[in-house]
C-alpha positions in Angstrom: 0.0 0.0 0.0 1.4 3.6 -0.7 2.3 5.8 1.7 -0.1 8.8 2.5 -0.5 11.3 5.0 -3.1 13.8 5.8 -1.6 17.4 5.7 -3.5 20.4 7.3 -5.3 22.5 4.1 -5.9 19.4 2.3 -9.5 17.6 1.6 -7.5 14.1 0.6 -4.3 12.4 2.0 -1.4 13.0 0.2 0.4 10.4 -1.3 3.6 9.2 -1.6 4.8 8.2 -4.7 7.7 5.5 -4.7 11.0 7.2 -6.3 12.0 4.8 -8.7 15.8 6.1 -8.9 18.7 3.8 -8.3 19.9 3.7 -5.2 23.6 5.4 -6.4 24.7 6.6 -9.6 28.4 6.9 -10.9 29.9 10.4 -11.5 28.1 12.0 -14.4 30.7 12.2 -17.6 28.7 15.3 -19.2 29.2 17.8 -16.7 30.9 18.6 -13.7 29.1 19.0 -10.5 29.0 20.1 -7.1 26.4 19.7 -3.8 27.0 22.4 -1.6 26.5 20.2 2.0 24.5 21.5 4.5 25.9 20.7 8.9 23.4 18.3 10.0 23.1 19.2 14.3 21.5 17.8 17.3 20.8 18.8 21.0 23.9 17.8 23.1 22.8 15.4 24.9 22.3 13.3 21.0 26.2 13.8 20.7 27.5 11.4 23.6 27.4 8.7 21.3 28.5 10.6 18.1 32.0 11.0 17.0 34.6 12.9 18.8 36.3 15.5 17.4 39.7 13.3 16.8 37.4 10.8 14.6 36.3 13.4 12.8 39.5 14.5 11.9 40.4 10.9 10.5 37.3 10.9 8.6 36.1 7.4 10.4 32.0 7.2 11.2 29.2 4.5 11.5 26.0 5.0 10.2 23.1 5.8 12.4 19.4 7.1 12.8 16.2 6.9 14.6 14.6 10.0 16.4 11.8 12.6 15.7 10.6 15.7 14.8 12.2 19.2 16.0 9.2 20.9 18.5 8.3 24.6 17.8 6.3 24.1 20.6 9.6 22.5 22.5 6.5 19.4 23.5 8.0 16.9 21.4 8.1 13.7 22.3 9.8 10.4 21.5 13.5 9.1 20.4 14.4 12.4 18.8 11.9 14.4 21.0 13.0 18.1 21.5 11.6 18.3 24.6 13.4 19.8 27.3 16.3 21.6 25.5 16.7 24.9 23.7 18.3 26.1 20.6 21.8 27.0 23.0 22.4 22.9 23.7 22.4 22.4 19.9 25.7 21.1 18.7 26.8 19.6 15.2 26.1 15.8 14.7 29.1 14.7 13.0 28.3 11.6 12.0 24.7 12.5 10.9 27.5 15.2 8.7 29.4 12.9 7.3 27.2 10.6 6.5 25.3 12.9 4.5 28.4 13.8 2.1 28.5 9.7 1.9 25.3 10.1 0.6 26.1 12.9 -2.1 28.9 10.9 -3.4 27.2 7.5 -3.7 24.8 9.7 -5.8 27.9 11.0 -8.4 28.3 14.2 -6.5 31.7 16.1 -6.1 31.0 17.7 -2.2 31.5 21.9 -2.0 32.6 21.7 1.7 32.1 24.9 4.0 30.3 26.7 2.3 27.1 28.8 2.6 24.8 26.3 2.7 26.7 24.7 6.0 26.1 28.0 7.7 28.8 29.9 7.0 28.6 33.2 8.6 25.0 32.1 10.3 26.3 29.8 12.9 28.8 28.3 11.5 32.3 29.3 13.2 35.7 29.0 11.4 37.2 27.2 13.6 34.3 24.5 13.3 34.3 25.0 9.6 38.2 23.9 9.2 37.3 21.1 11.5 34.7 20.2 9.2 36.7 20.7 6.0 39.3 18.0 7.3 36.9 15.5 8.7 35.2 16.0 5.1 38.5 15.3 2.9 39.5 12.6 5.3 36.3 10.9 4.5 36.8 11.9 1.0 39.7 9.9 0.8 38.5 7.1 2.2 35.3 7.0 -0.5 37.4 8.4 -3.8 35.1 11.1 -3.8 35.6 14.6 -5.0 35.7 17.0 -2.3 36.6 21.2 -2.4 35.9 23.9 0.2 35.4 27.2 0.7 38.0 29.3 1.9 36.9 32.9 3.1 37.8 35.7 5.5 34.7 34.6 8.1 37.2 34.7 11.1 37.1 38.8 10.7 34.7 40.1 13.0 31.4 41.2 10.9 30.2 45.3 10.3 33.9 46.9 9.7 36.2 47.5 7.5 39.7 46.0 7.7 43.0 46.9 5.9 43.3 44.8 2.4 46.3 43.4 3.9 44.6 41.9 6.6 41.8 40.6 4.5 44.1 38.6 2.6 45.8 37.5 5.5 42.9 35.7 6.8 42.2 34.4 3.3 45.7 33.2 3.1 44.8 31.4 6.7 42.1 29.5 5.2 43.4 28.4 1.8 46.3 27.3 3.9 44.3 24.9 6.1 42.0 24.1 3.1 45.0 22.9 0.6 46.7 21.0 3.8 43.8 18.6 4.3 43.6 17.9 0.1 40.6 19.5 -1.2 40.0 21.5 -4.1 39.6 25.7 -3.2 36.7 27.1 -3.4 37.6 31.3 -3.2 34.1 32.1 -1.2 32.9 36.1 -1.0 34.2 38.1 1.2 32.4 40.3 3.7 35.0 42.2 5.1 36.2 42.9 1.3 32.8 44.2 0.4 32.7 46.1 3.6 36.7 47.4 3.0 37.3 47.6 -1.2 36.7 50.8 -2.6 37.6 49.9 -6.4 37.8 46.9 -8.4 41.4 47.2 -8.2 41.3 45.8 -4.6 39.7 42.7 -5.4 42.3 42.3 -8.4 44.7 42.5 -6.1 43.5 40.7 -2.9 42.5 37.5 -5.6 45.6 38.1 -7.6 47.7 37.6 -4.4 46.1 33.9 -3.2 45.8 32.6 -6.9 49.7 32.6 -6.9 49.8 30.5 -3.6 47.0 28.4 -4.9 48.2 24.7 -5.6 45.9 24.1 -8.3 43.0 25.5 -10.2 40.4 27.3 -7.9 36.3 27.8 -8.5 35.8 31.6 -7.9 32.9 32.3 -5.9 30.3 34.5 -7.2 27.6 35.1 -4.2 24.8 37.8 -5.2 22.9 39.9 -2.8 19.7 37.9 -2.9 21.7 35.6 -0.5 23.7 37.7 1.5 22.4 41.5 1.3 26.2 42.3 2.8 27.8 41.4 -0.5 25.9 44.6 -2.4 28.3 45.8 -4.9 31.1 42.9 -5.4 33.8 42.7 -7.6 33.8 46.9 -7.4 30.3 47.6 -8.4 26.4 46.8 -8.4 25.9 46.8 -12.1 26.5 43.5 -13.3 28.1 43.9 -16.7 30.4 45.8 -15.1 31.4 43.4 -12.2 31.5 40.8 -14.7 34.6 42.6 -16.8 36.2 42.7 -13.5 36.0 38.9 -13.2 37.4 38.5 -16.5 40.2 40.5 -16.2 40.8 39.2 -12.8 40.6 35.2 -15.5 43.0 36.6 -17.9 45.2 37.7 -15.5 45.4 34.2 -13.6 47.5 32.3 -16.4 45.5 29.2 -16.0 44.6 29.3 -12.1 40.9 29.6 -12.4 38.8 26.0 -13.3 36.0 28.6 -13.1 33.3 30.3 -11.5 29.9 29.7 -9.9 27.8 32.1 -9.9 24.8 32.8 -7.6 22.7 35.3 -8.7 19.4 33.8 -10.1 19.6 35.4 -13.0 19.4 32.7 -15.4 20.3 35.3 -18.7 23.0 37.1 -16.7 24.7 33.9 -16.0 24.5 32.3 -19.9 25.8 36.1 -20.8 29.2 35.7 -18.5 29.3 32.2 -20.0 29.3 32.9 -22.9 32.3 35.7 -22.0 34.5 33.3 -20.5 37.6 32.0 -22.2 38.2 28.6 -23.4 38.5 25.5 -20.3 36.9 28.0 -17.7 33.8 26.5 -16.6 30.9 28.2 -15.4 29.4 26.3 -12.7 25.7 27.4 -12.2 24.8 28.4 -8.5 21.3 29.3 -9.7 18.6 27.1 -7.2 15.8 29.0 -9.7 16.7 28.3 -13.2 19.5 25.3 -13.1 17.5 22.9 -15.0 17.8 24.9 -18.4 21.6 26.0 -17.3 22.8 22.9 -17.2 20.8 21.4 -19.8 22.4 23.9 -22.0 22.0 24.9 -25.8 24.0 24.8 -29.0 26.1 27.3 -27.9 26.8 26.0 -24.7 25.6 25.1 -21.0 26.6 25.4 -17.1 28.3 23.2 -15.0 27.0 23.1 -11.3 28.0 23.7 -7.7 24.5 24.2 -6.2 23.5 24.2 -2.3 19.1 22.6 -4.2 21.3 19.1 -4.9 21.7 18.5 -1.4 18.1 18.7 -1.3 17.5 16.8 -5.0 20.0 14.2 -5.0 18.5 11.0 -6.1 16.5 12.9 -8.4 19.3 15.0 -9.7 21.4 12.3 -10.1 18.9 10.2 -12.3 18.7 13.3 -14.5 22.4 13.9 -14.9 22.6 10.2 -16.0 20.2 10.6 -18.1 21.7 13.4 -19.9 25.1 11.3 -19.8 23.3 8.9 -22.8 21.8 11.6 -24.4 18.7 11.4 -23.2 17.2 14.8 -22.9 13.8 13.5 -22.2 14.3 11.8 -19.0 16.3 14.3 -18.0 13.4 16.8 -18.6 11.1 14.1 -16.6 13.5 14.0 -13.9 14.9 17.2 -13.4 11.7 19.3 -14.2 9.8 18.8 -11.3 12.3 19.7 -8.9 12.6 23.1 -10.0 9.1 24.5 -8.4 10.6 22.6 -4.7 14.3 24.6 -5.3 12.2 27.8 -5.9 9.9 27.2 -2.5 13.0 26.4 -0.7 14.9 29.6 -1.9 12.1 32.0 -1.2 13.0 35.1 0.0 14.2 35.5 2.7 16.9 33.4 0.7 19.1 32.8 3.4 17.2 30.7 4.9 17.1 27.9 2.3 19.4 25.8 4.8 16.1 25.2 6.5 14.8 23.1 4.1 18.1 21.5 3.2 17.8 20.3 6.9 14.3 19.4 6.9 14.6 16.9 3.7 17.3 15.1 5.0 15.5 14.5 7.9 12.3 13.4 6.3 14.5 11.1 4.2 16.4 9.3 7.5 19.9 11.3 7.1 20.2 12.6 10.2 17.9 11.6 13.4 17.3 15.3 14.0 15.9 18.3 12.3 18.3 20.9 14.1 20.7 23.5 13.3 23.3 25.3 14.8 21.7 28.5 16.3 18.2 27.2 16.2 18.3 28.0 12.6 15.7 25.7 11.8 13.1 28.3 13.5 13.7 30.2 10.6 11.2 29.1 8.3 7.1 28.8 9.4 5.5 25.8 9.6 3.3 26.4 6.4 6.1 26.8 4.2 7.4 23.5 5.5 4.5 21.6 5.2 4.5 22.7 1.6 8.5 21.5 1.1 7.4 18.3 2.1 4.4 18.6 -0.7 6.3 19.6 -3.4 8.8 17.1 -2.5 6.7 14.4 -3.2 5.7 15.7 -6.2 9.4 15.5 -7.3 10.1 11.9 -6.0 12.4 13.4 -3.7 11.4 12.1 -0.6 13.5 8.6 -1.0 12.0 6.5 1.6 8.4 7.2 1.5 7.1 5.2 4.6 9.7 7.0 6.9 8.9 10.6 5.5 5.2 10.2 6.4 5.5 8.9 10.1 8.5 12.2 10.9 5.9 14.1 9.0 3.4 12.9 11.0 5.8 13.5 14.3 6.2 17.2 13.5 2.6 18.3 12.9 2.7 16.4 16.2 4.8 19.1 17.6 3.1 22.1 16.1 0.6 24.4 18.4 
């Protein structure tokens, strides 16, 4: 019998289809792509048994699960229950973490570690984020999986300005501690040199400086305003053609040292324009959670990579399509990929910043991590409407992988709600 569940709004249970997609998938061949990984958490108390910083660090873990929903109304009840803690005893579950990447490469997935979608710069520290970063490429190693991570300035206190020295300094910290533990660099966005630039030159000139120390080719990190309002104006200015030019000079200049550049802006014609701008064996990796679907399908005259934070919360489905469009198959990867788009557009609502919320709540409804938590109580963030309808909209795009489970933590959180 198929899994249904009766959701507050609706006349008729809603069911749940079975997903139908393999169970892993090998690297796609076609294009080159990216999950942005979300920091799965749990109350304190959760963590006795979880790994311990030094096994994190060797990238060892065992699988786990089991628990229940995360209480608004702090009355849960059961395994997981929330009841009786606050959003202060949440820690990160590192196993639940690691697991997850395990996850994203069984399904053909290159892991971005550290980035924005783990909280970076809304809960998540620096020092936890290197933690992270080598527990990560440990694992990596361990799996053969593809693994890079972002290096940014996040250990700069927030709301000042800071000599361009010091900015690249601390980016010089973090690409240091990124290229020690093995993984790719990711060059994030900086706050402190959007708060501190005052002409394109600086950013010339603070990315100049760490491609020469970088080991190999980096991704450049192109974050837009809609999801971080303190980036306004990157890369020397808010008009977009003209940031652009600054990006390509800053390409031309790098003699090779760029494997390319993901842009965030969801702006699907901006993104084919810079594209299409970009010199020969400089990929542009699409970072649009709105449009990616037609990006990465592409055209005749070309299409876009991926590095996207909506494939940690698409994977199976994701995968199938990428496979899919491996053999040539551009119908299935329509059927596949299609129907995620209108659940990536729900979970990136404004206020987009809060998309990690539903990154969270997916992977909990799908038995990746036996809480739905996040550092700083995060997962307040988003009502419980807009929830209710990520879970909808995920079974509408087969993304909710083991249907049965989904509908009894479903059924445990309206549980919690008041």
């Amino acid at each position: 019998m198929a899994a249904q569940i009766r959701l507050p709004g609706r006349a008729e249970p809603l069911v749940i289809p079975e997903p139908g997609w393999a169970a892993s998938y090998p690297p796609p061949r076609s294009r080159r792509v990216y999950a942005a990984a979300h920091v799965a958490a749990a109350p304190f108390p959760a963590r006795r048994a979880a790994a311990s910083a030094s096994t994190v660090r060797s990238g060892r873990g065992s699988s786990g699960g089991g628990g229940a929903g995360e209480g608004w109304s702090d009355a849960g009840g059961g395994d997981g229950s929330t009841s009786g803690w606050s959003d202060g005893d949440i820690e990160i579950d590192w196993e639940a973490t690691l697991r997850f990447r395990d996850h994203l490469w069984a399904h053909g997935f290159g892991v971005a570690e550290a980035m924005d979608t783990a909280q970076r710069g809304m809960g998540l520290s620096w020092e936890q984020a290197r933690e992270l970063i080598a527990g990560s490429a440990g694992r990596a190693r361990q799996r053969d999986g593809t693994i890079a991570a972002g290096v940014g300035t996040d250990q700069l206190a927030g709301g000042k300005s800071y000599p361009i020295a010091r900015i690249i300094a601390a980016y010089e910290e973090q690409l240091d501690a990124v290229q020690s533990a093995g993984a790719g660099v990711i060059l994030m966005a900086s706050r402190a040199l959007a708060a501190s630039a005052r002409s394109a030159q600086d950013y010339l000139d603070v990315y100049g400086e760490l491609l020469k120390q970088a080991q190999r080719p980096v991704i450049l990190h192109w974050l837009g305003e809609v999801f971080d309002p303190a980036l306004h104006g990157y890369w020397g200015s808010p008009d977009f053609g003209a940031a652009a030019g600054t990006v390509l000079e800053l390409i031309d200049r790098a003699a090779g040292q760029v494997d390319g550049i993901k842009l965030s802006v969801l702006d699907g014609g901006q993104e084919v324009a810079l594209r299409r701008r970009l010199p020969p064996g400089v990929r542009l990796y699409t970072g649009d959670d709105f449009n990616y679907a037609e990006l990465i399908r592409g055209d005749a005259a070309g299409h876009s990579d991926a590095l996207l934070g909506a494939f940690a919360a698409i994977t199976a489905p994701a995968a199938a399509a990428l496979h899919a469009l491996d053999r040539g198959d551009v119908a299935a990867y329509d059927a596949a990929m299609g129907p995620t788009i209108p659940l990536s557009r729900l979970i990136f609502e404004p206020p987009t910043p809060y998309y990690k919320v539903g990154v969270a709540f997916l992977a909990w409804l799908n038995g990746l991590q036996p809480h739905f938590a996040m550092l700083g109580g995060l997962h307040h963030s988003r009502p419980a409407g807009h929830l209710i309808r990520v879970f909808e909209l995920a079974a509408s795009a087969r993304a909710l992988t083991s249907p049965g489970l989904a509908v009894e933590r479903m059924t445990e959180f309206l549980g919690t709600l008041t």
